[in-house]
Phi, psi and omega in degrees: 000134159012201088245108189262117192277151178303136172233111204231131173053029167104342206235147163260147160254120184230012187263122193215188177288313204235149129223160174267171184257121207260071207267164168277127148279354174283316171255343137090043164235163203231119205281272238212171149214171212240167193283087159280125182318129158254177200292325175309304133359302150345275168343289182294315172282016187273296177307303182323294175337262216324296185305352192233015154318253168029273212302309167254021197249347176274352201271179175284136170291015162262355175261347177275344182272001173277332172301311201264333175323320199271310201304323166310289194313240180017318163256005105309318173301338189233020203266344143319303166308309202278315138331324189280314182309273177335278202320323176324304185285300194260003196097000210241171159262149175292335140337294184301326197292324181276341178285291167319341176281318208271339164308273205306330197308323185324319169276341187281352165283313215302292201294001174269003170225054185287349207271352179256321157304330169250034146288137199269210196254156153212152189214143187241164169063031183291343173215181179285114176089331229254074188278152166228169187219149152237154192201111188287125167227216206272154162252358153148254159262128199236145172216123214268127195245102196262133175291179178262357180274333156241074163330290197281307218273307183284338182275329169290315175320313206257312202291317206313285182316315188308265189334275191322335180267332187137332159341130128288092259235134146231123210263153190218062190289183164271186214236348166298311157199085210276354189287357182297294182308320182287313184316311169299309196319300193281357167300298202298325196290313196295330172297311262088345173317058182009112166338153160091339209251341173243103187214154205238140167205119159279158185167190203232249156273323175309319187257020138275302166342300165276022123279344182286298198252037178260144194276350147301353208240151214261297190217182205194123170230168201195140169230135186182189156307149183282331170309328161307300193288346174282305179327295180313270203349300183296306182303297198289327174310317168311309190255038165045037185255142165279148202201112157220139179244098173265155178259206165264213210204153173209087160298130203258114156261113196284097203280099185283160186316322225256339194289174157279115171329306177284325169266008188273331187259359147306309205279003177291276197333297185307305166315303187312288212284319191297169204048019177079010197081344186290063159207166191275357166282352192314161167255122168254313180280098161268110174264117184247146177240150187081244169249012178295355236265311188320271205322324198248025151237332175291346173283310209286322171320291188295309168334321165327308194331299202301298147050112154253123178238135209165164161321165205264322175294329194278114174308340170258011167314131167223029148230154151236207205293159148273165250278326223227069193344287210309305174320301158326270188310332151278345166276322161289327176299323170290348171300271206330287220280340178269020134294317194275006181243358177127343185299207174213117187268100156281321171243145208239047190325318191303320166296351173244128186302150179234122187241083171167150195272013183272198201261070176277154155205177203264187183268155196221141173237167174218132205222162189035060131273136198225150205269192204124313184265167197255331176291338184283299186317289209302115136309115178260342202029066189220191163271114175177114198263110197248154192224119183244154183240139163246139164285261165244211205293325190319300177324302207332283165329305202269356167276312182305326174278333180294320169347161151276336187274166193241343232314274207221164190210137167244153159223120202275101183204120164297357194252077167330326172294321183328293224267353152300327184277322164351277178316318168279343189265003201249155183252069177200139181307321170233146205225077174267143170258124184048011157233146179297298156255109221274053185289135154314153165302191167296300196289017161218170203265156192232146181138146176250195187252226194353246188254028166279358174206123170245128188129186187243353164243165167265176193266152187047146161110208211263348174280309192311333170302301206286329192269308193273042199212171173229119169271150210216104190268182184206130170268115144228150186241135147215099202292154159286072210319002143296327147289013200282103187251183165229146191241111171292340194247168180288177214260124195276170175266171294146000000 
């Protein structure tokens, strides 16, 4: 069987204590295993970090951006192979997978022109004789803690900004599908990368632990369930660590009397169901206001209808399983139960048969949900479409803002004042008009409000600079020493 290895200082490592198990989830049989980290294990790549800072935090920005220039070639040239990895693991269709290559590659453009971002400030003659300057540098060993739902895409958000700033990363994927980070890891190495700069260690909570509180490691970014992300949040902050944690999400779509029905309900359909709902951008929430509601669930229905669910290999799939049985199964229990709190199961994912042993289930819609109910409260992170009715826009707002989550919100409308008032009244970090999932590009930062982020930048884009970097202003005089006296006081103005 497989083995999939740790890649520490530059070397794969596949000899560990422990290993876990790595299933196809198209077949629900289990292809490989993967190595898990003992604290010791950590341990060394921790020390690698440490050790190959000095060294990259000394190189030039014209040579880490010739380094990220290669890695671009390179994870194009190879982004079919890579794609391929994903389906393997997770399950996605190889669209998506490729698609999902083509997000992240964004930040590795966005980081190639970080040598124009961390220019600092300089202002002169602030006193007599007296310049000042500023300048960002690294903060130090950075440790990327990555979900199973982007393999490839969230681990380039974060190492992409890291590496580019100075930083030395030790990446910590899931352990569900985990061979991407090594497959990225030897992409950078094959660019140039220094040993050491890059080191990838799988595990579980033991080897989050000793990243959480080890006193080499700087800062600490994570993606994850918000209960994770508050946890991380609290240990590393507690053990004096920067710390950003996104959490989940329960996306709201606002659908108004006045939108197009039909693309609103394409772009449900599309939101809801793609990746199998397993991402934290999904529209979970459809909010129809007024009278609109019959027409734009009965448009959602029949769309279902069309819906091809298969493996991830078959071109014509256009969902595959989800990640985990135990996951499948718990992603059927909010069907259940939210017939049994009062909804309505317009469509029944659960009722579709499968001729295969993997963790498939079909797509579910649910209509007169109201919170309260667990399929509403609850991330669920699956395909399961919830339809809550509103009288109006006011209501709209004020079920969204009341949520605890922040992520991201859409609103389906023709009326530019709406969706301008929208924009100022809604309580959340992303925000689409007439697109569902509102991801930012590369050239801007990603991340929510309430309890989707604990810590103060978002991930990737121009905050990311702000996170993995510390500012250091420098004060100077070079006085003429014939006039050189001595001053007790701060430096006058003149």
């Amino acid at each position: 069987m497989e083995r999939i290895p740790h890649f520490i200082n530059g070397a794969l490592i596949s000899d560990a204590e422990r290993y876990g198990p790595v299933f196809n989830p198209a077949t629900g049989e289990q292809e490989k295993e993967v190595a898990l980290a003992s604290a010791g294990r950590v341990q060394e790549a921790v020390e690698a970090a440490r050790a190959a800072l000095p060294g990259w935090r000394a190189t030039s920005l014209a040579k880490r951006t010739t380094i990220f220039f290669k890695v671009r070639e390179l994870l194009l040239a190879r982004r079919p192979e890579l794609a391929a990895l994903l389906t393997s693991e997770h399950g996605k269709v190889l669209s998506d997978a490729e698609g999902e290559i083509t997000r992240g590659l964004e930040n590795i453009e966005f980081a190639t022109g970080l040598s124009h971002a961390l220019k600092g400030e300089r202002s002169e003659q602030v006193a007599g004789g007296v310049d000042v300057h500023s300048v960002r540098q690294p903060v130090g060993v950075v440790a990327c803690i990555t979900p199973f739902n982007f393999p490839a895409m969230v681990p380039l958000w974060m190492i992409g900004s890291a590496l580019a700033c100075g930083n030395t990363v030790l990446l910590k994927p899931s352990e569900k599908d985990p061979s991407s980070a090594v497959f990225i890891a030897q992409v950078f190495a094959e660019a140039g990368l220094p040993a050491g700069v890059l080191n990838v260690v799988h595990g579980d909570k033991e080897a989050v632990d000793v990243l959480l509180e080890h006193p080499d490691v700087k800062a600490i970014s994570f993606v994850g369930s918000t209960p994770i992300a508050q946890s991380i949040y609290r240990r590393a902050a507690d053990h004096g660590k920067r710390v950003q944690a996104l959490g989940g999400a329960k996306n709201h779509m606002v659908v108004l009397p006045d939108a197009d029905l039909a693309m609103a309900a394409d772009a449900a359909v599309s939101a809801a169901y793609g990746s199998a709902g397993e991402r934290c951008m999904a529209v979970s929430v459809l909010v129809a206001v007024g009278n609109i509601a019959d027409e734009l669930v009965g448009a959602i229905q029949s769309r279902m209808a069309t819906l091809k669910i298969g493996p991830g290999t078959d071109p014509a799939s256009q969902m595959g399983p989800l990640i985990t049985a135990a996951h499948r199964d718990k992603v059927a229990s909010y069907v259940a139960g939210a017939a049994e709190e009062g909804a309505t199961v317009v469509v029944d994912g659960r009722k579709q048969a499968f001729d295969s042993n993997g963790f498939f289930i079909g797509v579910s819609l649910v209509d007169h949900v109201k919170p309260g109910m667990k399929v509403y409260d609850d991330e669920i992170f699956g395909p399961v479409l919830s339809v809550v009715r509103v009288e109006s826009y006011a209501d709209a707002v004020q079920l969204v803002n009341d949520n605890e989550f922040g992520n991201g919100v859409a609103i389906f409308t023709r009326d530019g004042g709406a969706a301008r008032q929208f924009e100022f009244d809604v309580e959340a970090g992303m925000v689409g008009v007439n697109v569902p999932i509102p991801v930012p590009v590369g050239t801007f930062s990603f991340g929510g409000w309430k309890n989707s982020l604990f810590g103060d930048t978002h991930m990737y884009g121009p905050e990311s600079i702000r996170f993995y970097t510390r500012g250091k202003v420098v004060t100077t005089r070079w006085p003429d020493p014939a006039t050189s006296v001595i001053d007790l006081g701060f430096p006058q103005v003149d």
